[in-house]
C-alpha positions in Angstrom: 0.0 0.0 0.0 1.1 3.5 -1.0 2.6 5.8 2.0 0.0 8.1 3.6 1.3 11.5 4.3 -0.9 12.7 7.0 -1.0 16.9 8.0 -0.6 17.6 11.9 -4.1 18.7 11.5 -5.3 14.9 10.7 -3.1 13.8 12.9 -4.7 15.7 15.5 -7.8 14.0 14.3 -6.8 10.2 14.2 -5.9 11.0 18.4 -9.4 13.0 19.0 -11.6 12.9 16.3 -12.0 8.8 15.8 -11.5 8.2 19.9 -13.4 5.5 20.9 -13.3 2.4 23.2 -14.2 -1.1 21.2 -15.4 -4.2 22.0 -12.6 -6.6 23.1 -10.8 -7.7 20.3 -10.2 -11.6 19.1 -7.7 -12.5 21.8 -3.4 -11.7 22.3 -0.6 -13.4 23.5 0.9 -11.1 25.3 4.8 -11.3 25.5 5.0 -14.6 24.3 8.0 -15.1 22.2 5.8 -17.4 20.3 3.2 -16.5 17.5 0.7 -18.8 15.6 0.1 -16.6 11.8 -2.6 -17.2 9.3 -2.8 -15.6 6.1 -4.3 -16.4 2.7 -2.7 -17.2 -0.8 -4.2 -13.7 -1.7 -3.1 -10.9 -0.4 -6.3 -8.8 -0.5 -7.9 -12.2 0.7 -10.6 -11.8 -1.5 -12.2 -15.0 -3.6 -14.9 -16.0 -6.1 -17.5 -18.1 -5.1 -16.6 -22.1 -5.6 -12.7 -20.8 -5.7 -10.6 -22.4 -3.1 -8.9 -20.6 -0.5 -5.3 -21.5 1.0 -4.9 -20.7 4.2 -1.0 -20.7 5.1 0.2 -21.2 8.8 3.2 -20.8 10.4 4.3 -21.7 14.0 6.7 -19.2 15.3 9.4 -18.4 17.9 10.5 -15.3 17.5 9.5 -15.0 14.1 11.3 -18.0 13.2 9.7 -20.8 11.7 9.1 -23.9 14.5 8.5 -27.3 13.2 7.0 -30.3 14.9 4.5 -28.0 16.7 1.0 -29.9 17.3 -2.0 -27.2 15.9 -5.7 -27.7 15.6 -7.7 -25.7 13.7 -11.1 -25.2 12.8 -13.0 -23.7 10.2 -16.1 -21.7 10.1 -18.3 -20.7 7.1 -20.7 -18.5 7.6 -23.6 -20.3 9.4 -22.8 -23.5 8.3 -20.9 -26.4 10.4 -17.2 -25.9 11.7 -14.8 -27.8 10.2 -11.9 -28.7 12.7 -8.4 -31.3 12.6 -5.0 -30.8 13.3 -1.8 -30.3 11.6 1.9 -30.3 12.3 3.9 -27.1 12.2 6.7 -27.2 9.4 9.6 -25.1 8.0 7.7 -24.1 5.4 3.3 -22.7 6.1 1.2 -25.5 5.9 -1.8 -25.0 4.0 -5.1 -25.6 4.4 -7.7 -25.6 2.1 -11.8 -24.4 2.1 -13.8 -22.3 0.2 -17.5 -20.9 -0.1 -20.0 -21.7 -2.5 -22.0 -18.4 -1.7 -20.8 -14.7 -0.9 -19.8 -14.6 2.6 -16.8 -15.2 4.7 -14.6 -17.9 6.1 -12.9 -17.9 9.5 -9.8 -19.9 9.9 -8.9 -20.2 13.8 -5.7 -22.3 14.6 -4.3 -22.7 18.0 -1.8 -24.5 19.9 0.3 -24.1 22.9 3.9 -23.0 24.3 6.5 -24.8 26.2 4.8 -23.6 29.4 1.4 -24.6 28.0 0.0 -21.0 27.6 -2.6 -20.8 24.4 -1.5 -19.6 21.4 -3.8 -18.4 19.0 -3.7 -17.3 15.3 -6.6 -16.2 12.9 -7.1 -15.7 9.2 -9.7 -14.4 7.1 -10.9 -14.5 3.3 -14.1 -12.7 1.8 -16.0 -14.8 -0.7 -17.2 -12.1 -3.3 -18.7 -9.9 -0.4 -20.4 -7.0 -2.2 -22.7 -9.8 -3.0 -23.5 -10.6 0.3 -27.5 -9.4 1.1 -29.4 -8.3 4.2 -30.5 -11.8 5.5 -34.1 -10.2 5.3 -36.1 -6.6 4.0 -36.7 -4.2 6.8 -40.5 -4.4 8.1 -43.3 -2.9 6.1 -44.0 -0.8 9.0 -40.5 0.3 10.1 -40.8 3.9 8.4 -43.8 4.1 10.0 -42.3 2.9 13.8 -39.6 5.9 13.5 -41.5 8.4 12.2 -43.8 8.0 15.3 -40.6 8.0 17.5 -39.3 11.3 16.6 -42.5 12.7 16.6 -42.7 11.2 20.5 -39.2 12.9 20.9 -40.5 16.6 19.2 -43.4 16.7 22.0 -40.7 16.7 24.8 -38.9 19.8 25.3 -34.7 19.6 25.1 -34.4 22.0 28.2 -30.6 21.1 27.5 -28.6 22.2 31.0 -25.1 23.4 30.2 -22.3 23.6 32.9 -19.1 24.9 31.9 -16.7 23.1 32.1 -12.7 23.8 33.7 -10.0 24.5 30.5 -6.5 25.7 30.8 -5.9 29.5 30.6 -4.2 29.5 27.0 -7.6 26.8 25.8 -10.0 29.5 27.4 -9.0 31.7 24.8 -9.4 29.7 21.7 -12.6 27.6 23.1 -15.4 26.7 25.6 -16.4 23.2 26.8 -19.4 22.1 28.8 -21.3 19.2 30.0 -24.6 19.0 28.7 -27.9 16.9 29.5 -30.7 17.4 27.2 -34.3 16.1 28.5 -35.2 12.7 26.0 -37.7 9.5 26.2 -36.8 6.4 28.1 -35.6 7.7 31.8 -32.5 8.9 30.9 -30.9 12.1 29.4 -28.7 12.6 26.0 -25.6 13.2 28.2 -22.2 14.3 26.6 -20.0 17.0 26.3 -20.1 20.2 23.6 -17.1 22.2 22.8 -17.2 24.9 20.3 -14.5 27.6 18.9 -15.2 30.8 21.0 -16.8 33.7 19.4 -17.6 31.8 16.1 -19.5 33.7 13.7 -23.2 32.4 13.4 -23.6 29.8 10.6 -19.6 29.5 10.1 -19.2 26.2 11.4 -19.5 21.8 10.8 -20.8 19.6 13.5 -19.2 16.7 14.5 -21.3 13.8 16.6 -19.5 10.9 18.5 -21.0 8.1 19.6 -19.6 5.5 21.5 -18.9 1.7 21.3 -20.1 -0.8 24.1 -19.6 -0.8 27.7 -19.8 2.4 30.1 -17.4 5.4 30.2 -17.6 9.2 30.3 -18.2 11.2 27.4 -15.1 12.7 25.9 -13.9 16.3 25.7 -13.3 16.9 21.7 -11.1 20.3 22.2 -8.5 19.1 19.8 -11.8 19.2 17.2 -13.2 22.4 18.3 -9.8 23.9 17.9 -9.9 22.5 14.1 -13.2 25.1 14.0 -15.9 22.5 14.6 -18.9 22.3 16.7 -18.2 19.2 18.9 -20.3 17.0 20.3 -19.4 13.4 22.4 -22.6 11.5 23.7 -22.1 8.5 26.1 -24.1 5.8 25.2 -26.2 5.7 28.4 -27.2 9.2 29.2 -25.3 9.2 32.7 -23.0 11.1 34.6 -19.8 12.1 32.9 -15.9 12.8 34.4 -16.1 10.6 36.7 -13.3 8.4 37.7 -12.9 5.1 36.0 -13.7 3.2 38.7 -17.1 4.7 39.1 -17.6 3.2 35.7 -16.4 -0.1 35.8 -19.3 -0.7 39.1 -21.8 0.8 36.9 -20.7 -2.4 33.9 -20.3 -4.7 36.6 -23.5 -3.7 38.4 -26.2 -1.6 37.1 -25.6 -2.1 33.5 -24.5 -5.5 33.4 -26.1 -7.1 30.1 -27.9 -4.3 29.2 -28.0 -4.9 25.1 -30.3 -7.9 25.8 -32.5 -5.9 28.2 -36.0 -5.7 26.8 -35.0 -7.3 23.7 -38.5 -8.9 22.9 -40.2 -5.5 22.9 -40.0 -2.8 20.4 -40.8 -0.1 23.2 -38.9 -2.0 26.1 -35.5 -2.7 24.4 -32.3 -0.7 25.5 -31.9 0.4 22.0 -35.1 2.4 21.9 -33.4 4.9 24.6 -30.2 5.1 22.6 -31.5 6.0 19.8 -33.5 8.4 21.1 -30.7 10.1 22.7 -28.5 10.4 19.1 -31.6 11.5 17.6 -32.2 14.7 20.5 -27.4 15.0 19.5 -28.7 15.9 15.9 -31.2 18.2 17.1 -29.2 20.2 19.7 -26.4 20.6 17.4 -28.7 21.3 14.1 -30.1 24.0 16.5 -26.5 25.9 17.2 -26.3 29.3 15.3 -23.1 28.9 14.6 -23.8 25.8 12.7 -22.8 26.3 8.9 -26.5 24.6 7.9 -24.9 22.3 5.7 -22.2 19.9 7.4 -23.2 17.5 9.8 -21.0 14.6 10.3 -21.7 11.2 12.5 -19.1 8.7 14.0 -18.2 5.9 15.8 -16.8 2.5 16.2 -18.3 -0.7 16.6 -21.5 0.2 19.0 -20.9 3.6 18.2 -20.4 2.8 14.7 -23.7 1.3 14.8 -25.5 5.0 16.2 -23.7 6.5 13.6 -25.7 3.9 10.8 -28.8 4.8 12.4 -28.0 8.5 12.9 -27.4 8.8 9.2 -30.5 6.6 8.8 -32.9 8.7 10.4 -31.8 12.3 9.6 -31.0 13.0 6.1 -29.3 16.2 6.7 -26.0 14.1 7.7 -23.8 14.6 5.0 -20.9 12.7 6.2 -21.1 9.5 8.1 -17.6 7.0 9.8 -19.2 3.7 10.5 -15.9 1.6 11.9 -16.6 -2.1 12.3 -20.0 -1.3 13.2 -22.2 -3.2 15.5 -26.1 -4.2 15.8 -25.3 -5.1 12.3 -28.2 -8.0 10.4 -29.5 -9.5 13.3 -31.4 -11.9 11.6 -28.7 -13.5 9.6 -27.8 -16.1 12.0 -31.3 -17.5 10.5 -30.3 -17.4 7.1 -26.8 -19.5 7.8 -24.8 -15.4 8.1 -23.0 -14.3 10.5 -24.9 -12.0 12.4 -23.2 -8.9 14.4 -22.9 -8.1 18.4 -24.6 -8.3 20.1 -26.3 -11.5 18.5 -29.7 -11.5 20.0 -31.0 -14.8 18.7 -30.4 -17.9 20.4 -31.7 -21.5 19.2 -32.9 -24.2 21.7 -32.3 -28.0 21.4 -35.3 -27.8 18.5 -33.2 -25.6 16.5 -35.9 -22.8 16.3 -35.3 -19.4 18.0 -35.9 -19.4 21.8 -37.5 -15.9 21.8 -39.9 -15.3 18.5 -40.7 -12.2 19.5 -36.5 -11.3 19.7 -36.9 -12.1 15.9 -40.2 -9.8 15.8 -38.5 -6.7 17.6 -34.6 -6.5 16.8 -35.2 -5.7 12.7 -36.2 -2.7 13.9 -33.2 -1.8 15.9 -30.7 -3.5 13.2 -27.9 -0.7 11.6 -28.4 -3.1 8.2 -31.9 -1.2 7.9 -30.9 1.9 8.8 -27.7 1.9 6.4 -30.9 1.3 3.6 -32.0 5.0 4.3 -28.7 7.0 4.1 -28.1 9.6 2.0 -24.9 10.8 3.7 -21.6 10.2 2.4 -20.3 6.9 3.7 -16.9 5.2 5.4 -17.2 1.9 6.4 -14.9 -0.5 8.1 -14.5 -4.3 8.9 -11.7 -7.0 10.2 -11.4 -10.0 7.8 -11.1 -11.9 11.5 -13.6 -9.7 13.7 -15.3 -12.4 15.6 -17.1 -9.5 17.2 -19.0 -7.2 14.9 -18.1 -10.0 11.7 -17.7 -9.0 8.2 -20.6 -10.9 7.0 -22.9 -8.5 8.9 -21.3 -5.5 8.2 -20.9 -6.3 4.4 -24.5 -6.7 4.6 -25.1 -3.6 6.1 -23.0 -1.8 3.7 -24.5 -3.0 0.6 -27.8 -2.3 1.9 -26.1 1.9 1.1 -27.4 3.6 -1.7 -25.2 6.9 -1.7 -21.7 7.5 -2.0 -19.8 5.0 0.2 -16.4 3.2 0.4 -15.4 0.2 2.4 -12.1 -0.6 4.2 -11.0 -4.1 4.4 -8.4 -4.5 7.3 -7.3 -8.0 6.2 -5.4 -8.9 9.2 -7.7 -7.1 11.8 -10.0 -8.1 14.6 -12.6 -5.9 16.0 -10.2 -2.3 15.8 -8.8 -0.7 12.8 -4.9 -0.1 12.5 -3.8 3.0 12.6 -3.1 3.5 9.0 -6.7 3.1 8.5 -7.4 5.9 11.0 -5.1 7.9 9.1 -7.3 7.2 5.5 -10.3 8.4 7.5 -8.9 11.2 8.7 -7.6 12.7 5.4 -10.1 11.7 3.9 -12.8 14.0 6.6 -10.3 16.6 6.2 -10.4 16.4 2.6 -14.0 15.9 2.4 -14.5 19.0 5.4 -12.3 21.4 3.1 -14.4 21.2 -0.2 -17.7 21.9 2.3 -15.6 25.2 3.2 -14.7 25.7 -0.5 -18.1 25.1 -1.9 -20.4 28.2 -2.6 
């Protein structure tokens, strides 16, 4: 791949702009002088359907090859049977061989252990003709209908947004003001984040920029380096609660109170966790949209896995977002797992010894809250990424939510990636935003 050059200004943005806390990647070996590594006879990993895949793996000490080494492996295909055996590490990769006969996406997992017996694990990936790969079904007949009756729920209550300022350095009070926000929404809980802005911007001079956050529970973040950049910045936690608070105070809140919240409700339209968080991105949108300084024109939404998820649905449901960063999104085609795909986190469906759904009324209500039916409705510009091995948020399900876009859009395939993006890819995003930010500026 070519060499980036990246200004200080998107570098400024790759450490701010795209800051987000993801789901736990596949698993590390940490310190371990020894390293299990898949990767395909393709380099881009990318096949036909019926076209075999090699899958070469090496066992490694110290990035030497290690022969003799016992591995087992296992194959999975999207919703279709593993395949699993066991091979013996060489001088030279030993290959394995699958393929697909459908678009989708094979997983090759290979593991072993170490001369103390620690695990040691290794992962491949290979797409099967992926912008192929289709929403496992069409959103409801009524789902327009469902949102359109949601925001109009949201309208009746009045935003009342409570702004406390919020501490900055002397030489940051003079360039730009920060505050903690909570703006009144459905669902028990407030939109809760923090808004920083330029100071003394001139009215209708400025972009907004939205983030949203991936699972778990944290404080919302303080975007100065974006306001700085002349941007209206705004960082929602995905809860509504308290924010600047020390770690700790989060971590009880995930071991405690919010313990397994994505399932919460989860056979309810109006009951599911969802419902809340989505009406708290919608009441981001209409703060910020309300801001005289905004520029009326430049509305961008962002975030990574969960986040990347609100960021789907914010570009779903509002088409004044021009700009939308969807990295290895979550909540993507929920119901694939019933048409043999992979579906996304947080994978609401589970079968019982029949085979048949536990919960029919899960598979009644999550359609409604899946990003794949959302993405159907953008007309923003769109970034997309996914991890050839993301076990979390998996390709199939993203693919599928990104096909289901109808306006500009681009995908980035991290090959080698779990559920994050390297940081080269944050650096394409970010000159690409700052490219795309420029010619809004530019434009008459």
């Amino acid at each position: 791949m070519k060499k980036i050059v990246v200004s200080i200004w998107s570098l400024s943005l790759i450490a701010q702009l795209f800051l987000a806390t993801p789901l736990k990647a596949a698993p590390k070996d940490a310190k371990s002088p020894f390293k299990i590594k898949v990767t395909t006879d393709k380099p881009e990993a990318l096949y036909k359907v019926g076209e075999k895949i090699i899958f070469n793996v090496s066992f490694l000490e110290n990035d030497k090859p290690l022969a003799g080494e016992n591995l087992y492996y296992r194959i999975n295909k999207d919703g279709s049977k593993p395949k699993s055996g066991t091979i013996v590490s060489g001088e030279q990769p030993i290959k394995i061989e699958s393929e697909l006969n459908r678009p989708g996406f094979v997983l090759c997992y290979v593991s072993s252990k170490d001369k103390d017996k620690k695990n040691i694990r290794g992962y491949g990936g290979a797409g099967v003709e992926p912008l192929k790969i289709k929403a496992s079904r069409p959103s409801p007949e009524d789902f327009d209908k469902f949102w359109a009756e949601k925001k109009a729920e949201l309208a009746k209550i009045p935003m009342k947004p409570e702004l406390t300022p919020e501490p900055l350095t002397e030489n940051l009070k003079k360039k730009v003001e920060c505050f903690d926000i909570k703006i009144n929404c459905p669902g028990g809980m407030p939109m809760s984040g923090y808004f920083a802005k330029p100071l003394n911007a001139k009215p209708k001079s400025l972009p907004i920029f939205i983030g949203y956050h991936g699972a778990g529970v944290r404080s919302s973040y303080k975007r100065i380096g974006q306001a700085l950049q002349g941007m209206l910045c705004l960082d929602i936690n995905a809860h509504g609660i308290v924010n600047g608070k020390p770690k700790e105070f989060y971590q009880e809140l995930r071991a405690g109170k919010y313990k397994g919240y994505p399932y919460w409700g989860a056979d309810s339209k109006e009951n599911i966790y969802f419902l809340g968080m989505f009406f708290r991105l919608m009441r981001s949108m209409q703060f910020m949209m309300a801001q005289p300084e905004w520029d009326g024109k430049t509305l961008i939404v962002s975030g990574s896995s969960q986040g990347g998820a609100q960021a789907l649905v914010a570009a779903g449901l509002e088409p004044k977002v021009t700009f939308c960063v969807a990295r290895v999104p979550a909540l993507c085609d929920h119901t694939g797992i019933l048409e043999k795909q992979s579906s996304g986190w947080p994978r609401f469906i589970r079968f019982g010894k029949d085979g048949k759904p536990v919960n029919p009324k899960i598979v009644e209500t999550v359609p409604y809250f899946d990003a794949a039916n959302f993405a159907e409705r953008i007309k923003a510009d769109t970034i997309v990424t996914t991890g050839f091995i993301d076990t979390t948020c998996a390709p199939t399900s993203v693919y599928a939510a990104y096909n289901n876009i109808k306006s500009k859009k681009e995908i980035i395939n991290n090959v080698l990636s779990g559920h994050k993006n390297p940081k080269e890819t944050s650096s394409i995003i970010s000159k690409k935003l700052h490219e795309y930010i420029k010619s809004q500026k530019e434009e008459k």
